[in-house]
C-alpha positions as CSV (number, residue, x, y, z in Angstrom):
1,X,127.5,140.7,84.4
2,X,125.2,138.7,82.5
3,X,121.9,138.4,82.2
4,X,121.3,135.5,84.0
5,X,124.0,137.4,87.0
6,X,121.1,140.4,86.6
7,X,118.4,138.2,87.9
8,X,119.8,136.3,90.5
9,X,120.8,139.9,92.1
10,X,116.9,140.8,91.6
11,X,118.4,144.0,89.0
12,X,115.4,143.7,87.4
13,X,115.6,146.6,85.2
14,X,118.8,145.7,83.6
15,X,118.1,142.4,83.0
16,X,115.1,143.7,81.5
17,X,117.3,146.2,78.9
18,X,120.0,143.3,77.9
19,X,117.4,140.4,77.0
20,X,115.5,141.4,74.5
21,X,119.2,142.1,72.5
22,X,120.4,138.8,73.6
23,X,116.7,137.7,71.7
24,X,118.1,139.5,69.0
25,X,121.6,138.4,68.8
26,X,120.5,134.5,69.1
27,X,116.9,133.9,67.9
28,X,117.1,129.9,68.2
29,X,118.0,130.5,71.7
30,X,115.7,129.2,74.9
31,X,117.9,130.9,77.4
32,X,116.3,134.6,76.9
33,X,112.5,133.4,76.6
34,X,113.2,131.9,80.1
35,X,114.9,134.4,81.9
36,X,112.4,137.2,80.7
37,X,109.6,134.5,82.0
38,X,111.4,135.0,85.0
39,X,111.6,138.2,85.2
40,X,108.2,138.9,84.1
41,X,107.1,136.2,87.1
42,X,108.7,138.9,89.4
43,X,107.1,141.4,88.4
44,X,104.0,139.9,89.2
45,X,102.9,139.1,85.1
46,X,101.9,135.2,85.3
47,X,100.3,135.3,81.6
48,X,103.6,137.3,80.0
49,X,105.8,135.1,81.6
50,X,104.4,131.8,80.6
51,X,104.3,132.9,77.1
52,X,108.0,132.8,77.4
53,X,108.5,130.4,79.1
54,X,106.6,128.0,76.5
55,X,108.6,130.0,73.8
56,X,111.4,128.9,75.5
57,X,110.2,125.2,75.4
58,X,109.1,125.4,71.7
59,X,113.0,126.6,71.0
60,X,114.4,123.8,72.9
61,X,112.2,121.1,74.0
62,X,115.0,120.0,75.8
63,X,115.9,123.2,78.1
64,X,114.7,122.0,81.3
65,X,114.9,124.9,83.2
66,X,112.0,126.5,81.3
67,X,110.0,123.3,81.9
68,X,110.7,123.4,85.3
69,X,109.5,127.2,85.6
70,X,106.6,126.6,83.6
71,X,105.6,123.9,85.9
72,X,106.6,125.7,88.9
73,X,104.9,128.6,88.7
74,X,101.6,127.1,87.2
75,X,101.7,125.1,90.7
76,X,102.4,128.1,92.6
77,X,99.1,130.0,91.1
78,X,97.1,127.1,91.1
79,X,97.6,126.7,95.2
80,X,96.7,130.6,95.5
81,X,93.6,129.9,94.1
């Protein structure tokens, strides 16, 4: 499975082992920053989580998907307020 796979099945904890070597394996890469964001959302860490998911957006300005989670879950916290 991969990480992405780990995610959408909410198996948190091995998503959480395999991203920070995919991180490794391809620095340039948004796709790890977002799903940890992701992850990290789940587990209830807004602040961790955006962190990636702008490091995400610094990679790839382009990677929409991080975008859209940053933007998402800044509204989400902004109507629990």
């Amino acid at each position: 499975q991969t990480d992405q796979e780990y995610v959408q099945s909410g198996r948190i904890r091995e998503c959480e082992q395999l991203i920070p070597q995919y991180m490794q394996k391809y620095p340039d890469s948004a796709v790890p920053h977002n799903l940890l964001g992701i992850v990290l959302e789940m587990k209830g860490k807004h602040v961790e989580a955006m962190k990636h998911f702008r490091a995400a957006t610094a990679l790839d300005a382009g990677f929409l998907p991080a975008s859209y989670n940053m933007e998402q879950y800044s509204s989400l916290r902004e109507s629990v307020r």
